[in-house]
Residue frames relative to the residue before (quaternion, step in Angstrom):
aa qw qx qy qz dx dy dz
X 1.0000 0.0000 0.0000 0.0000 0.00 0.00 0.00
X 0.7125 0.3787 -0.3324 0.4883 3.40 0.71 -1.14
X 0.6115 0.5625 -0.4317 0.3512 3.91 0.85 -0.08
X 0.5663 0.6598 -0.3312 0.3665 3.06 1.59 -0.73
X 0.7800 0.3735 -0.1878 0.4656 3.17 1.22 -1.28
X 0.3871 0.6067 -0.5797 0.3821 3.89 1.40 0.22
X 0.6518 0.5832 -0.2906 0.3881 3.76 1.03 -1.60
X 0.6729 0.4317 -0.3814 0.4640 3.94 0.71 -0.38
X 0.7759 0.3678 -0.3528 0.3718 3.07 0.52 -1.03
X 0.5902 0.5724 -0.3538 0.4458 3.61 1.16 -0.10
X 0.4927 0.4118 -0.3526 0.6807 3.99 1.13 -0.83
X 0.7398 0.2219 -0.4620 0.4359 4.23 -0.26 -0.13
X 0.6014 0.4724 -0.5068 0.3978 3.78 0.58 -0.41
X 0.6014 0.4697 -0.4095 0.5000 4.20 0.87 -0.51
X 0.8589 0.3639 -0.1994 0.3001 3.49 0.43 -0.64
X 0.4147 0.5379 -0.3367 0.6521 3.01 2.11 0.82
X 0.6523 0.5510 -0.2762 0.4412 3.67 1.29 -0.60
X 0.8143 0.2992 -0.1722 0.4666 3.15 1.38 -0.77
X 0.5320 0.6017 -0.4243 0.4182 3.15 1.66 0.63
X 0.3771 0.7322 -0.2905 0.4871 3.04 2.43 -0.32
X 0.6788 0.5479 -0.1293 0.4714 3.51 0.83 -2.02
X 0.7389 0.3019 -0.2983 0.5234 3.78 0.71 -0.72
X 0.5278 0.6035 -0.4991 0.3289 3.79 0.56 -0.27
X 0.8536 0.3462 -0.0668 0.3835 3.00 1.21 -1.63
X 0.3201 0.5364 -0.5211 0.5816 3.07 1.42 0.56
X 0.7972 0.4898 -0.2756 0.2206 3.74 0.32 -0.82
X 0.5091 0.6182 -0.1743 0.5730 2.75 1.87 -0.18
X 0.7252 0.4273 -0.1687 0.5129 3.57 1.41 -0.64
X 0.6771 0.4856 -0.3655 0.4150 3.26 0.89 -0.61
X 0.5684 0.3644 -0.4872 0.5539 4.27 0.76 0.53
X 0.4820 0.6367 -0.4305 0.4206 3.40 0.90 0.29
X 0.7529 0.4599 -0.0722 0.4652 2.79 0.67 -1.54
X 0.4924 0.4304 -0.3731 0.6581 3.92 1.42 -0.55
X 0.7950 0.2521 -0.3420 0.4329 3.61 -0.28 -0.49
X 0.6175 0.4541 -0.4088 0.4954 3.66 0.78 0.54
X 0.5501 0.6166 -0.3903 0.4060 3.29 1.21 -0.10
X 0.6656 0.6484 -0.1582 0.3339 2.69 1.16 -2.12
X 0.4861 0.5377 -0.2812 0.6289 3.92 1.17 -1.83
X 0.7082 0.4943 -0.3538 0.3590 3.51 -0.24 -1.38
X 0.6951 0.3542 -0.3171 0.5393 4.26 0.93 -0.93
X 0.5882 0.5162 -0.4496 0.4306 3.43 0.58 -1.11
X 0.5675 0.5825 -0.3501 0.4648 4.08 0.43 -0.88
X 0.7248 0.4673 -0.2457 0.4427 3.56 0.31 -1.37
X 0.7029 0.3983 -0.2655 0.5262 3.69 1.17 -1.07
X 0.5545 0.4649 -0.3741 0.5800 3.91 0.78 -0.58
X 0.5990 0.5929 -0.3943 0.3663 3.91 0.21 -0.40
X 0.7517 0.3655 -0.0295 0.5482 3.09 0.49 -2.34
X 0.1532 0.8238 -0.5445 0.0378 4.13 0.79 -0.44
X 0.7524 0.3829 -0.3111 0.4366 3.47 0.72 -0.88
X 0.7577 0.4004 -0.3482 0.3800 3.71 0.90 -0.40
X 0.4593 0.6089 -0.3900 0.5159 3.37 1.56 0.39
X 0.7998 0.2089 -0.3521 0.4391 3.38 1.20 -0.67
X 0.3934 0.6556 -0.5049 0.4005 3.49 0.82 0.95
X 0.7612 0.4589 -0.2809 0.3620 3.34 1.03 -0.57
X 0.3847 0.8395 -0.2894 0.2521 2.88 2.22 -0.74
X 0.6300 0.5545 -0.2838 0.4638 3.86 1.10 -1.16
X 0.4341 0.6476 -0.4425 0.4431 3.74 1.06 -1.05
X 0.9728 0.0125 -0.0536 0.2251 2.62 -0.35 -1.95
X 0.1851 0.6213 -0.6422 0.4090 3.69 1.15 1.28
X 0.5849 0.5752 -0.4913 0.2927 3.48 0.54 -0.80
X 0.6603 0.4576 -0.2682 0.5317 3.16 0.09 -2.65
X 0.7610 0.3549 -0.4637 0.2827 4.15 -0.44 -0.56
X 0.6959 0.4714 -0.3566 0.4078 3.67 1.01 -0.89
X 0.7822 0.2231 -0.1798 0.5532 3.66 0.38 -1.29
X 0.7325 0.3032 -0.4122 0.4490 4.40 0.05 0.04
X 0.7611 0.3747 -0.3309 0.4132 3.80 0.52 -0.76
X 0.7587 0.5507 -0.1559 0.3112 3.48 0.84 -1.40
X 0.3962 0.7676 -0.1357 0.4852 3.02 1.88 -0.40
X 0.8275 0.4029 -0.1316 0.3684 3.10 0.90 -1.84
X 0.4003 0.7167 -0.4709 0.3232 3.47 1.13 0.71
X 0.6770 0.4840 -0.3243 0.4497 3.24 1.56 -1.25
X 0.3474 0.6276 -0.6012 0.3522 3.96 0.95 0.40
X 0.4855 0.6993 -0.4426 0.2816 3.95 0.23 -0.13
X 0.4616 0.7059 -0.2961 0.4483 3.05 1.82 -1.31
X 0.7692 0.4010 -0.3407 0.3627 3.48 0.32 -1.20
X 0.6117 0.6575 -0.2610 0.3541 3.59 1.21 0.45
X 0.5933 0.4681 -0.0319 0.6541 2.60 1.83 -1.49
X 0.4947 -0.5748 0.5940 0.2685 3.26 -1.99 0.26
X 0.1003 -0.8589 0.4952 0.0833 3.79 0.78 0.88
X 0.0264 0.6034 -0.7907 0.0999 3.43 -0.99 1.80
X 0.5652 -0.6840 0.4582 0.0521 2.97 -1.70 1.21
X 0.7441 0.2162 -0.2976 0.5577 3.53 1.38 -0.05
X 0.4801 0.6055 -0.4185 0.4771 3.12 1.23 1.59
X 0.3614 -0.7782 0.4300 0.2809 3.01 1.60 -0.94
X 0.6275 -0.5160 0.4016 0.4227 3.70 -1.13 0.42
X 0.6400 0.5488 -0.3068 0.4416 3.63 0.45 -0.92
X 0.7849 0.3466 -0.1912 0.4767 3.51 0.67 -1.69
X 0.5907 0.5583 -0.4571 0.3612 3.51 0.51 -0.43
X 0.6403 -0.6776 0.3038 0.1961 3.60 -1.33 1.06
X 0.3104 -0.7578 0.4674 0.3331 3.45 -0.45 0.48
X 0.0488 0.7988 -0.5979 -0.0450 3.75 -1.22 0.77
X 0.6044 -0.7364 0.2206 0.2091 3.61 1.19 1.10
X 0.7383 -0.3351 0.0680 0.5814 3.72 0.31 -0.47
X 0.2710 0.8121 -0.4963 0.1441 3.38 1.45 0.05
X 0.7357 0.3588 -0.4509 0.3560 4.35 0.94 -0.68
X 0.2578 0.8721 -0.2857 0.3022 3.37 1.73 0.53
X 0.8150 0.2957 -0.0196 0.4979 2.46 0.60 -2.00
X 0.4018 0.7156 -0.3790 0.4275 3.40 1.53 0.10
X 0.6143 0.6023 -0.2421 0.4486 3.38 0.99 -1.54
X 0.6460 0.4748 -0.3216 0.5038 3.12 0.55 -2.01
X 0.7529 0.4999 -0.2931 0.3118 3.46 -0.24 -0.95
X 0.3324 0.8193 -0.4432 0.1482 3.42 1.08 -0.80
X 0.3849 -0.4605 0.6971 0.3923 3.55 -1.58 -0.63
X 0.5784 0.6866 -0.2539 0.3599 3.34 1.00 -1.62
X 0.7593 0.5129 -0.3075 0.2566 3.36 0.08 -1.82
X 0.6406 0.3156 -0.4900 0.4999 4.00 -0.39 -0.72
X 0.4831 0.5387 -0.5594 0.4043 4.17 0.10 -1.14
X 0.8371 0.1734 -0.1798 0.4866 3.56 -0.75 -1.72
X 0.5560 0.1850 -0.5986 0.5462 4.08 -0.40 0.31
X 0.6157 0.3725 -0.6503 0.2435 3.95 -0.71 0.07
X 0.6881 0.6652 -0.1514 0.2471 2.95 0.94 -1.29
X 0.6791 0.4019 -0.2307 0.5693 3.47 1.29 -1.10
X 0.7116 0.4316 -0.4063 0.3771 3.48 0.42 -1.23
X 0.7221 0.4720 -0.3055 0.4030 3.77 1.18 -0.52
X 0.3797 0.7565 -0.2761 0.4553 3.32 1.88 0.29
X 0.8280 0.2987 0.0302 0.4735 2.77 0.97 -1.97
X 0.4352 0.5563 -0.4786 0.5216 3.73 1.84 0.34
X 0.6993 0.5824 -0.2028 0.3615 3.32 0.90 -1.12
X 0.6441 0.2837 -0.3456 0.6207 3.48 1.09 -0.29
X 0.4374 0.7120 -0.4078 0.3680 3.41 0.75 -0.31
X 0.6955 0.6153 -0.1541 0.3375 3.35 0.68 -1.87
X 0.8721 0.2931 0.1405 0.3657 2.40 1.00 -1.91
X 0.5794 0.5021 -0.2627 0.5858 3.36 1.74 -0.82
X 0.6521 0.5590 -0.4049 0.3136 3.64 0.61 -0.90
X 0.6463 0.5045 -0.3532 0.4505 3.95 0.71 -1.15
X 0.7702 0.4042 -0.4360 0.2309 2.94 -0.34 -1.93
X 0.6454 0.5120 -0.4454 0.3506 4.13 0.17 -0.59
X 0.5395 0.5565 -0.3653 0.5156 3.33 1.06 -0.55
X 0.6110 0.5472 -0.2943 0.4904 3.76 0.66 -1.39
X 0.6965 0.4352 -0.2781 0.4982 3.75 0.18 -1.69
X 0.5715 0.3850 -0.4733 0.5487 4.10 0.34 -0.94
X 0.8016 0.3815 -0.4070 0.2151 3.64 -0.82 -1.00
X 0.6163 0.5182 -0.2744 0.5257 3.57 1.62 -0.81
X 0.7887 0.3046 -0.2214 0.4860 3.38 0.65 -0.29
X 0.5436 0.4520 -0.4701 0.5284 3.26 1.20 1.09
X 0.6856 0.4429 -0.2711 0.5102 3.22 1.31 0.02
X 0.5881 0.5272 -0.4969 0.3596 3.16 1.17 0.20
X 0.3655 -0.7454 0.5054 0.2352 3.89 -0.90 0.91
X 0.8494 0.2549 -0.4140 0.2055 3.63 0.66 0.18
X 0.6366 -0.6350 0.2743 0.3411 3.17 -0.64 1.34
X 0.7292 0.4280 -0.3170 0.4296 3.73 0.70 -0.46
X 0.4510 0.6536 -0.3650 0.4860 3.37 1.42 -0.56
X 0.7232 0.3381 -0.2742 0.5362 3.76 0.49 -1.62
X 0.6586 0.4816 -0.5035 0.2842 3.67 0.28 -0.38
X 0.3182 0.7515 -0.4107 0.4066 3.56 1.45 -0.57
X 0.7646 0.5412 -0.1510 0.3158 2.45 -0.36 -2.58
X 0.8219 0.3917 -0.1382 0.3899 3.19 0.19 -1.79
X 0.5536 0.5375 -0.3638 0.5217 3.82 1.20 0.00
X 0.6732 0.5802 -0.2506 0.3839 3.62 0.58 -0.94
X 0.7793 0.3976 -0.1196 0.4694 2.96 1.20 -1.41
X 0.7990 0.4046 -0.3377 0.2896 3.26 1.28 0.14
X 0.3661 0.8294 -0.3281 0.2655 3.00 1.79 -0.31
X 0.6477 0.4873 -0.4044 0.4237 3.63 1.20 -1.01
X 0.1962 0.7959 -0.5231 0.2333 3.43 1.27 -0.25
X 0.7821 0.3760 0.1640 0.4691 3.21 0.26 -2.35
X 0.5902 0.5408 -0.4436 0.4030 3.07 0.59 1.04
X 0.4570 -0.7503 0.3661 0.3069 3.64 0.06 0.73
X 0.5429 -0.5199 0.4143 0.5131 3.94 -0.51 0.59
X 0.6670 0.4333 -0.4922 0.3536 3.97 0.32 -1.11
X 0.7589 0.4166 -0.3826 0.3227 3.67 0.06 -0.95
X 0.5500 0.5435 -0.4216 0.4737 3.53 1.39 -0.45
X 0.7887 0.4056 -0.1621 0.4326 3.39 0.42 -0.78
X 0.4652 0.4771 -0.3431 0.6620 3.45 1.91 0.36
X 0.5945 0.5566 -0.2733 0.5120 3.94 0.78 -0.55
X 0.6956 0.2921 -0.2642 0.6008 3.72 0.83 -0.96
X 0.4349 0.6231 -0.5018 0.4133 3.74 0.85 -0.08
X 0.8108 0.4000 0.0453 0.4250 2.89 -0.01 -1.64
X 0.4556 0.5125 -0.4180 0.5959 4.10 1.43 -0.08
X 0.7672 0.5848 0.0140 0.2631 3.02 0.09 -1.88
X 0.7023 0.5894 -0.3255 0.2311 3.27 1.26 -1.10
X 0.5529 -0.7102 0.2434 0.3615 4.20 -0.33 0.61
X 0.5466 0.6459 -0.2057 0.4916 3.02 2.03 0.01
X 0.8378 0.1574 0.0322 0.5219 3.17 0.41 -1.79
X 0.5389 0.7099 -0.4194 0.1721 3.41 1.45 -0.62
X 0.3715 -0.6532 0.4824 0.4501 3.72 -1.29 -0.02
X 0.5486 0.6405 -0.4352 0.3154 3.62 1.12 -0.05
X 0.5159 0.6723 -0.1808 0.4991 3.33 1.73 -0.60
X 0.8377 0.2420 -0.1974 0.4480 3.16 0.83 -0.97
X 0.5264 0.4249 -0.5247 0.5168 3.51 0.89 0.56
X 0.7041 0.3353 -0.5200 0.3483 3.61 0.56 0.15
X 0.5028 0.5812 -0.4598 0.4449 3.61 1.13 0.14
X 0.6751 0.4606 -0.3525 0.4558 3.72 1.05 -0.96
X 0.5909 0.4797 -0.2115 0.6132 3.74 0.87 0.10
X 0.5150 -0.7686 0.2549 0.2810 3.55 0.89 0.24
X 0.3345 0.8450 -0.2906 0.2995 3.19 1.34 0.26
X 0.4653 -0.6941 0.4287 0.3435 3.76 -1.17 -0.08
X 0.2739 -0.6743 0.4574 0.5109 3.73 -0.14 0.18
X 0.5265 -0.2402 0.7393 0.3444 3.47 -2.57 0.53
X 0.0533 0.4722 -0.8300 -0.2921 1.68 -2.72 -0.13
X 0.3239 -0.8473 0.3901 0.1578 2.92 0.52 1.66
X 0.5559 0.5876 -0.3750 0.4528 4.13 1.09 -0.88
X 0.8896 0.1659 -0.1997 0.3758 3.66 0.60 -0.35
X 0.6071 0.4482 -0.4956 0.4301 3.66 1.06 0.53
X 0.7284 -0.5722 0.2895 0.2414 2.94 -1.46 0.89
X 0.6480 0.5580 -0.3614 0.3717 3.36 1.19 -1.23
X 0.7516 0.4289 -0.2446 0.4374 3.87 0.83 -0.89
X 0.4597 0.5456 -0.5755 0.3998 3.84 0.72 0.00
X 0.7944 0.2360 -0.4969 0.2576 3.72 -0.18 -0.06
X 0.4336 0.6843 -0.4899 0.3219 3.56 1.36 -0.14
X 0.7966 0.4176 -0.0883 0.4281 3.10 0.65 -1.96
X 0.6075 0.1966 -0.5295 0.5585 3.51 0.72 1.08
X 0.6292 0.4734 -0.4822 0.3840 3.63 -0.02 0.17
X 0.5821 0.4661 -0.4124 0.5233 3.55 1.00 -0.92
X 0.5510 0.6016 -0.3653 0.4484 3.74 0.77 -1.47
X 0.8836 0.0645 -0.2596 0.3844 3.83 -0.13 -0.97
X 0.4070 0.4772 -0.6495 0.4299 3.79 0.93 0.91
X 0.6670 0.5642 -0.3796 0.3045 3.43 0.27 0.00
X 0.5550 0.5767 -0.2207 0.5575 3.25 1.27 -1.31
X 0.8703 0.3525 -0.0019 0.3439 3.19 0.01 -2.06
X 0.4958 0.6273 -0.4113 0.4376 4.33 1.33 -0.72
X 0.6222 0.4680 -0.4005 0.4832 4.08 0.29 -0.62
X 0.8109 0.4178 -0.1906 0.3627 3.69 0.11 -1.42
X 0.4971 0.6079 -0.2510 0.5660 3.39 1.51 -0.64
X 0.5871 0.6200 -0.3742 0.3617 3.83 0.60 -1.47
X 0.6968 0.6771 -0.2121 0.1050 3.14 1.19 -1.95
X 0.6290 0.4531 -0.3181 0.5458 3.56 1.60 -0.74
X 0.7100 0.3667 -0.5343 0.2755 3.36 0.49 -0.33
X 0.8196 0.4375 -0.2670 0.2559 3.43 0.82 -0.43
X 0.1272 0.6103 -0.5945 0.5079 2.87 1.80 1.81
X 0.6987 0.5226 -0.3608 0.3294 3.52 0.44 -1.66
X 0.5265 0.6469 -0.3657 0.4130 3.70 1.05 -1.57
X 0.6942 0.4165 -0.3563 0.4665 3.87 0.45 -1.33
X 0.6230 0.6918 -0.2963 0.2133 3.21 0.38 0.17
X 0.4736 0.6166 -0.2668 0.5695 2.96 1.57 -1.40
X 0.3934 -0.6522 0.5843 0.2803 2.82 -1.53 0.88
X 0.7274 -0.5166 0.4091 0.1914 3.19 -1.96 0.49
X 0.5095 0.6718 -0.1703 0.5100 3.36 1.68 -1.23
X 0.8058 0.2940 -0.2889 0.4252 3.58 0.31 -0.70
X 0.5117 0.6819 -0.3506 0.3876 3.16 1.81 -0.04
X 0.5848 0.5147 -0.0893 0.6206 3.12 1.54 -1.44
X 0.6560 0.5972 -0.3118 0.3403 3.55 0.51 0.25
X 0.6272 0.4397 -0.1085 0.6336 2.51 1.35 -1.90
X 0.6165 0.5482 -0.4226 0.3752 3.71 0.44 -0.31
X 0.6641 0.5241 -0.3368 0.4134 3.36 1.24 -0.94
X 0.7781 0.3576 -0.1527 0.4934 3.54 1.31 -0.85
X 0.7585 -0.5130 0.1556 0.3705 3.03 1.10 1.83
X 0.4319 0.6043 -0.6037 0.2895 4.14 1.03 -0.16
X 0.2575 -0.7156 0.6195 0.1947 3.12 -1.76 0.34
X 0.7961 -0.2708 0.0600 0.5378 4.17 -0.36 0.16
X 0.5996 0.7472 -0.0864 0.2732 2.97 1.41 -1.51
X 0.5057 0.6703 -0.1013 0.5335 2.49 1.37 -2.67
X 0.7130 0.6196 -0.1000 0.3126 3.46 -0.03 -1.96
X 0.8197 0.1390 -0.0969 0.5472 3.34 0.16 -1.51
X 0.4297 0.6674 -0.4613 0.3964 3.67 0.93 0.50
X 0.7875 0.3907 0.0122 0.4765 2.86 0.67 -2.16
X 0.8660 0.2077 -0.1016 0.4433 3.46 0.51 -0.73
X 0.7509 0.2927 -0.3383 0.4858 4.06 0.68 -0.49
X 0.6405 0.4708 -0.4809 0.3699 3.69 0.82 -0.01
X 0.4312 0.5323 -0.3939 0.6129 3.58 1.23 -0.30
X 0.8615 0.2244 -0.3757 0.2576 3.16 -0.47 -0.52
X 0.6449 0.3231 -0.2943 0.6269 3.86 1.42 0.16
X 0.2323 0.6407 -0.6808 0.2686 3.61 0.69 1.16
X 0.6111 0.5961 -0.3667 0.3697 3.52 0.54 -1.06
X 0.5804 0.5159 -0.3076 0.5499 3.69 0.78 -0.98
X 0.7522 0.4827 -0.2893 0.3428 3.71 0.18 -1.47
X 0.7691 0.4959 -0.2720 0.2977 3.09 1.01 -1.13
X 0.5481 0.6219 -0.2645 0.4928 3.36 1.84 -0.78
X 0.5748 0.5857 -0.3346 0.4632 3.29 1.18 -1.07
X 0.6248 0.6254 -0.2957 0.3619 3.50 0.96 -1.44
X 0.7903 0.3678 -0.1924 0.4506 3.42 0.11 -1.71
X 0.6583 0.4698 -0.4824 0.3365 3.82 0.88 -0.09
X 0.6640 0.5334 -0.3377 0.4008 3.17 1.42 -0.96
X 0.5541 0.6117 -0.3041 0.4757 3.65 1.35 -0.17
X 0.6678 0.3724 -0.2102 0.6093 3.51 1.24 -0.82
X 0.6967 0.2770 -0.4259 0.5064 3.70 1.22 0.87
X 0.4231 0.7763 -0.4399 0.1572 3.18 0.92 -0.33
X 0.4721 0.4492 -0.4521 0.6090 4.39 1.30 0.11
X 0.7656 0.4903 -0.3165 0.2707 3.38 0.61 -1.17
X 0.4758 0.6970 -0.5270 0.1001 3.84 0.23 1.11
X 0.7792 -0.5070 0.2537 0.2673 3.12 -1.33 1.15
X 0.3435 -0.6951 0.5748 0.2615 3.58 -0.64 0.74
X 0.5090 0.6639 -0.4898 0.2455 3.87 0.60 -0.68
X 0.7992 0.3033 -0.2548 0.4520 3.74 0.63 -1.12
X 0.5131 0.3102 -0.5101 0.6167 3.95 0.94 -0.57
X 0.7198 0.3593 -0.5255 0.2768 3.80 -1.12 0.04
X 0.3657 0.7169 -0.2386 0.5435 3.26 1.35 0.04
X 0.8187 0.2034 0.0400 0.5354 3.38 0.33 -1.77
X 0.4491 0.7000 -0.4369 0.3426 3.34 1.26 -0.19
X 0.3186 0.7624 -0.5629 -0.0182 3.24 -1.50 0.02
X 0.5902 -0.6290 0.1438 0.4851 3.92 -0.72 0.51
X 0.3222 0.6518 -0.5482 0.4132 3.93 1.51 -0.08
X 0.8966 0.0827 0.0569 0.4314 3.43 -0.30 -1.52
X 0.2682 0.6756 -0.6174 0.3007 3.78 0.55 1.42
X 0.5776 0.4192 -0.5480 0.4363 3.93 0.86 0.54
X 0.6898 0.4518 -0.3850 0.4145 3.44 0.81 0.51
X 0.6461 0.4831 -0.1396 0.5742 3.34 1.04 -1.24
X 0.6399 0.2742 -0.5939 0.4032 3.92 -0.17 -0.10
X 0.0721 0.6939 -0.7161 0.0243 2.88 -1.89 0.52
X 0.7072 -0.5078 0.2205 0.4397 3.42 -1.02 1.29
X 0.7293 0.4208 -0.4156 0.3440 3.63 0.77 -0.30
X 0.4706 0.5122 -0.4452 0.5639 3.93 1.26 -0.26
X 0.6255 0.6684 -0.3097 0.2573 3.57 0.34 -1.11
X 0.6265 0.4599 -0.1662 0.6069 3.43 1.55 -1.76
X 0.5592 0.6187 -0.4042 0.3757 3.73 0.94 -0.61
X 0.6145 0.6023 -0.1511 0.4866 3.15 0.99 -2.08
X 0.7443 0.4298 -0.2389 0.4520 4.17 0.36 -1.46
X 0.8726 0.3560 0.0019 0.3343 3.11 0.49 -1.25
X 0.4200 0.7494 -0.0366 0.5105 2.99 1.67 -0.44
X 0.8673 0.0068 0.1905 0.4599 2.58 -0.87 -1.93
X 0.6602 0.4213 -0.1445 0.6047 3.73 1.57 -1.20
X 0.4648 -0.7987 0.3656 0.1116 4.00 0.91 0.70
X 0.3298 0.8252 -0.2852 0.3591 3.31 2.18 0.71
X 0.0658 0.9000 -0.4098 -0.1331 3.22 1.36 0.51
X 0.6387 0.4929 -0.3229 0.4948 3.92 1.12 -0.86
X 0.4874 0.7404 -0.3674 0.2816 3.26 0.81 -0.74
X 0.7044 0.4221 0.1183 0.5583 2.47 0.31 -2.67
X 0.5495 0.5523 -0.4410 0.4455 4.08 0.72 0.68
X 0.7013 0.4213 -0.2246 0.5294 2.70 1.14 -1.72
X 0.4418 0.5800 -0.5194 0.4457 4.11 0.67 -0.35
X 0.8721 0.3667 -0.1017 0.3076 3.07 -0.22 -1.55
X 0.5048 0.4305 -0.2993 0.6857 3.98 1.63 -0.48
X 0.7188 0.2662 -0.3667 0.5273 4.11 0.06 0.28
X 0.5546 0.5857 -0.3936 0.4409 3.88 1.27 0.56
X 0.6002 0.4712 -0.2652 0.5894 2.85 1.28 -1.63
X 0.6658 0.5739 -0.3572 0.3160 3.69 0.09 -0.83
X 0.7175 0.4529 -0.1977 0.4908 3.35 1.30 -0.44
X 0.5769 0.4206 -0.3441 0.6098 3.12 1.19 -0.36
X 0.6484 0.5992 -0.4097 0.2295 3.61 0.73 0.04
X 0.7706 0.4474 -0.0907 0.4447 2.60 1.81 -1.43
X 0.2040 0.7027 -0.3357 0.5932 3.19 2.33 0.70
X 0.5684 0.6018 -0.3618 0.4287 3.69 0.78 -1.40
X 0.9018 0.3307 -0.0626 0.2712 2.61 0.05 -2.12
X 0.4089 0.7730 -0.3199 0.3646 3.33 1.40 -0.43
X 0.7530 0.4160 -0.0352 0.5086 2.97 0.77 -2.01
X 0.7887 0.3563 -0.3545 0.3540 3.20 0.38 -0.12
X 0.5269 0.6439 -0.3540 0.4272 3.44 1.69 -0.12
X 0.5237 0.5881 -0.3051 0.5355 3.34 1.69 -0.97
X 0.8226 0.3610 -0.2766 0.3413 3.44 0.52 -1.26
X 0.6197 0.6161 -0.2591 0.4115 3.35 1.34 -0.03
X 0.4525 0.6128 -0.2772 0.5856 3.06 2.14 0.02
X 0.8347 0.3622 -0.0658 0.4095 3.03 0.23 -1.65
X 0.7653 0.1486 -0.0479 0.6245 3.82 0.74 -0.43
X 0.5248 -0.7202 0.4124 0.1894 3.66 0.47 -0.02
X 0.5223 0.4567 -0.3390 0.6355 3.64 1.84 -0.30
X 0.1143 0.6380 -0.7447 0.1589 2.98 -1.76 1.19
X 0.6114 -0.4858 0.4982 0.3769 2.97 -1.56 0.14
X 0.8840 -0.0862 0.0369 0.4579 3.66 0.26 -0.12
């Protein structure tokens, strides 16, 4: 009996302690938030100068990417101009269902998404390729070469690039022409048949674009340690062995980030160089929703229209974003967030 009553009075002495323990936790924990809080405000009053370095960044992203995104309504609205965005009538998805409906519409989604696999395919390695070769290369003047050549097209503006294949290319004067005439051939005009417009801009921006691209991985490359190099050397690896086993691992992290952005752009190519290369020979290849918004909106004064085109692109390339990165956050654990 008397044990019975040692056990109650001992379960109420614990359950008075922890009613003791949770008060005063409750009493600490706005303490603790407002020690946190001093504790950020410090961290930002400290670092002041690298906050106001970033400070220009992000006026940008708010003035021209965020502030912007009011005038998406348009793609809702019949948008007259001496009505304004506000005054102009709403007519709901109606420049939608226009699209959908198009003649136009399968053409330009073949066209880009097979645009943007194609540079994909092909633009995405070869920088990866050029970094690993040009970390292995041991003389130092050799890679400076290398690493000069390949970037200069950087800095060249699409017109002169796309003036250069003009003028390579042409069936007259080109020099690409005449070696197929010296060889017995017929001349191209490669600028106006359909079958070569997606080569010659993909080959066009692995060229331009495969140096400048190279450049992050072969930040990542300095990285790798040196040790596993020396290691693997002791246990017989040879370059291969090496850059198989040990530097692509170590700049997967890079690739993969690199990956899922270029995937979460991959609708999103620029109309500046295919309008360029465009023309009416070889416009069943070349239009693509971005020439198209040019053409509507633009040139054809469709301003809702050409919103609603271009706000059901971006949307796809969003849900590309996310896609890919949910996959990659499964499968390998790197993501964007």
């Amino acid at each position: 009996m008397q044990d019975g009553f040692t056990c109650t009075a001992r379960i109420k002495e614990g359950i008075l302690v922890s009613n003791i323990k949770v008060s005063a936790l409750a009493h600490v924990a706005p303490e603790v938030k407002r020690g946190s809080k001093k504790l950020k405000w410090s961290r930002i009053t400290r670092n002041w100068q690298l906050y106001l370095l970033i400070l220009p960044v992000i006026a940008y992203y708010v003035l021209f990417h965020y502030v912007p995104m009011y005038g998406i309504q348009i793609a809702f609205k019949d948008f007259i101009a001496t009505k304004g965005i506000t005054g102009s009538p709403w007519v709901g998805t109606e420049h939608f269902e226009r699209f959908f409906h198009s003649y136009f519409f399968w053409r330009l989604i073949k066209n880009t998404l097979g645009l943007g696999l194609y540079s994909l395919a092909l633009g995405f390695p070869i920088p990866i390729i050029l970094a690993l070769l040009m970390n292995e290369a041991k003389s130092a003047k050799f890679k400076k070469f290398v690493q000069t050549v390949t970037y200069a097209p950087h800095f060249l503006s699409t017109v002169v690039v796309v003036g250069m294949m003009m003028i390579f290319l042409s069936p007259r004067y080109g020099i690409a022409n005449h070696f197929i005439t010296m060889f017995g051939g017929s001349p191209i005009n490669f600028m106006a048949e359909p079958a070569w417009f997606k080569s010659l801009y993909v080959l066009s921006d692995v060229w331009q674009t495969m140096g400048w691209s190279s450049i992050i991985y072969l930040a990542a490359l300095a990285g790798v340690d040196h040790q596993l190099h020396e290691a693997a050397r002791v246990d017989g690896a040879g370059r291969i062995r090496r850059i198989w086993h040990i530097n692509l691992p170590g700049i997967r992290p890079t690739i993969i980030i690199l990956l899922i952005l270029n995937i979460g752009s991959i609708m999103g190519i620029g109309f500046e160089k295919v309008l360029l290369m465009q023309n009416n020979l070889n416009m069943d290849t070349s239009d693509i929703i971005a020439t198209y918004v040019y053409r509507a909106g633009i040139q054809g004064a469709e301003y809702s229209f050409s919103a609603a085109i271009g706000l059901f692109n971006s949307v796809i390339n969003f849900i590309l974003l996310i896609t890919v990165n949910w996959v990659s956050k499964r499968m390998s654990e790197t993501s964007l967030w």
